[in-house]
C-alpha positions in Angstrom: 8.9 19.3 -55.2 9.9 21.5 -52.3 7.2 24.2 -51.4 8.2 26.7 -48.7 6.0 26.8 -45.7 3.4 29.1 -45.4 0.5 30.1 -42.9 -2.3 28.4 -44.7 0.3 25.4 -44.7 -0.1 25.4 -40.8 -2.4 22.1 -40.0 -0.8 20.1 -42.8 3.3 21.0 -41.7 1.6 20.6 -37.8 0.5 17.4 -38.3 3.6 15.9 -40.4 5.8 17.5 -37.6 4.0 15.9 -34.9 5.1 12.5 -36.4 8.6 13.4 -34.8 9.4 12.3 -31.2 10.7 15.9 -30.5 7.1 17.6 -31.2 4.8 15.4 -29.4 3.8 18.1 -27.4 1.5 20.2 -28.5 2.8 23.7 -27.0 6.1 22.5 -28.3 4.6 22.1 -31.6 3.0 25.4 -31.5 5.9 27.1 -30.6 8.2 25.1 -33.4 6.1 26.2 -35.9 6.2 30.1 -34.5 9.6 30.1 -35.2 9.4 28.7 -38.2 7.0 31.9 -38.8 8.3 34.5 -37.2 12.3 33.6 -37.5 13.8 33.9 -41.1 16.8 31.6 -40.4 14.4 28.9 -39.6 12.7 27.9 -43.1 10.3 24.9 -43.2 9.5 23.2 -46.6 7.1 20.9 -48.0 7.1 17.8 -49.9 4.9 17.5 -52.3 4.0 14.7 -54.7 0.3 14.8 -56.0 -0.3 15.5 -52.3 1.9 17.1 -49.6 3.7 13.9 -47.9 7.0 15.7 -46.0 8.1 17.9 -43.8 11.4 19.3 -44.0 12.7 22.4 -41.5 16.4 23.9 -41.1 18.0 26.1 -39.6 20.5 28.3 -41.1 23.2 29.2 -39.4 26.2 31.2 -42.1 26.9 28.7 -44.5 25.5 25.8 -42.7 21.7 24.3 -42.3 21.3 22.4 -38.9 18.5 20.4 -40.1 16.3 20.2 -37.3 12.7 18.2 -39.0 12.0 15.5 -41.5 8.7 13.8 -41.7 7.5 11.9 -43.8 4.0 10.7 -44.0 3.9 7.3 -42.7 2.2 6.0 -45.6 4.6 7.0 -47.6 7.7 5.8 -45.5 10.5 3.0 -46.5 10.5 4.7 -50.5 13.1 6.9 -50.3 10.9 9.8 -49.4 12.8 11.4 -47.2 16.1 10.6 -49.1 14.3 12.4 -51.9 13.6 15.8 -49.9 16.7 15.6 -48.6 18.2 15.9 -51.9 15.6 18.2 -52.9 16.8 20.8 -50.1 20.8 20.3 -51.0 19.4 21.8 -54.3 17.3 24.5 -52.7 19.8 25.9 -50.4 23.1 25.3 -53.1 26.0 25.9 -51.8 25.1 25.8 -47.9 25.8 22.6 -46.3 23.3 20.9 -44.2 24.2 18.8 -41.1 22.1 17.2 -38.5 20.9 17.9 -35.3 20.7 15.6 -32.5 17.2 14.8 -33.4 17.7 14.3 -37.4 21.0 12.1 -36.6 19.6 8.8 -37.0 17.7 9.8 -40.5 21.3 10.9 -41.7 22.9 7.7 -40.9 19.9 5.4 -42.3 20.0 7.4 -45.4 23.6 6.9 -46.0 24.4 10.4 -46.1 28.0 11.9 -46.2 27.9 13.6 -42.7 29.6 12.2 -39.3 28.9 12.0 -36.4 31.3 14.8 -35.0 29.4 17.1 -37.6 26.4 17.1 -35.5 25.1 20.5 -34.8 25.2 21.1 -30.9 23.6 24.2 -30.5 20.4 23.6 -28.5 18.1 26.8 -28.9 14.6 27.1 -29.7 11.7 24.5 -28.6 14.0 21.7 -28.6 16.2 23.3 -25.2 14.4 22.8 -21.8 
């Protein structure tokens, strides 16, 4: 079950983000989860089974998502976790289509998904542009 990100969320979403190479940093980190706050096309979700396991944060752009975070636990990893919130977010969002970033790339071609390549969003904005 997807729950949307809220501020009493913030340590739990921090740390599950910070599993990703892109939010090592902690000022990034911060300021990821700013915009995530303060931005309403960025939305951030949670994963919860009995316990909150995922992260899950796009960014929508007209009818598209540019999924920018997925994290999953890593004791939870290798079970289809991230397969699941994946899915759980196509349902979420209905009919707006959801394509990688540069970052979320490799998830999307582990996972099997439909998306190529060429679909990747290039946009660089936010904590991820230097």
């Amino acid at each position: 079950m997807l729950i949307r990100y809220k501020k009493n969320y913030e340590k739990i979403a921090m740390g599950l983000l910070s599993f990703m190479p892109s939010e090592k940093d902690l000022k990034r980190l911060q300021g990821t989860i700013k915009l995530y706050e303060e931005d309403q096309d960025w939305q951030l979700y949670l994963y919860k089974e009995d316990d909150i396991i995922g992260a899950i944060g796009v960014k929508i752009k007209g009818n598209e998502a540019e999924l920018r975070h997925i994290s999953v636990n890593p004791s939870y990893r290798g079970q289809g976790k991230g397969k699941a919130m994946l899915n759980a977010l196509r349902n979420q969002l209905g009919n707006i289509e959801i394509k990688p970033s540069e970052n979320t790339l490799e998830f999307f071609e582990r996972s099997g998904d439909q998306s190529k390549e060429k679909d990747i969003c290039e946009e660089v904005t936010g904590p991820d542009s230097n």
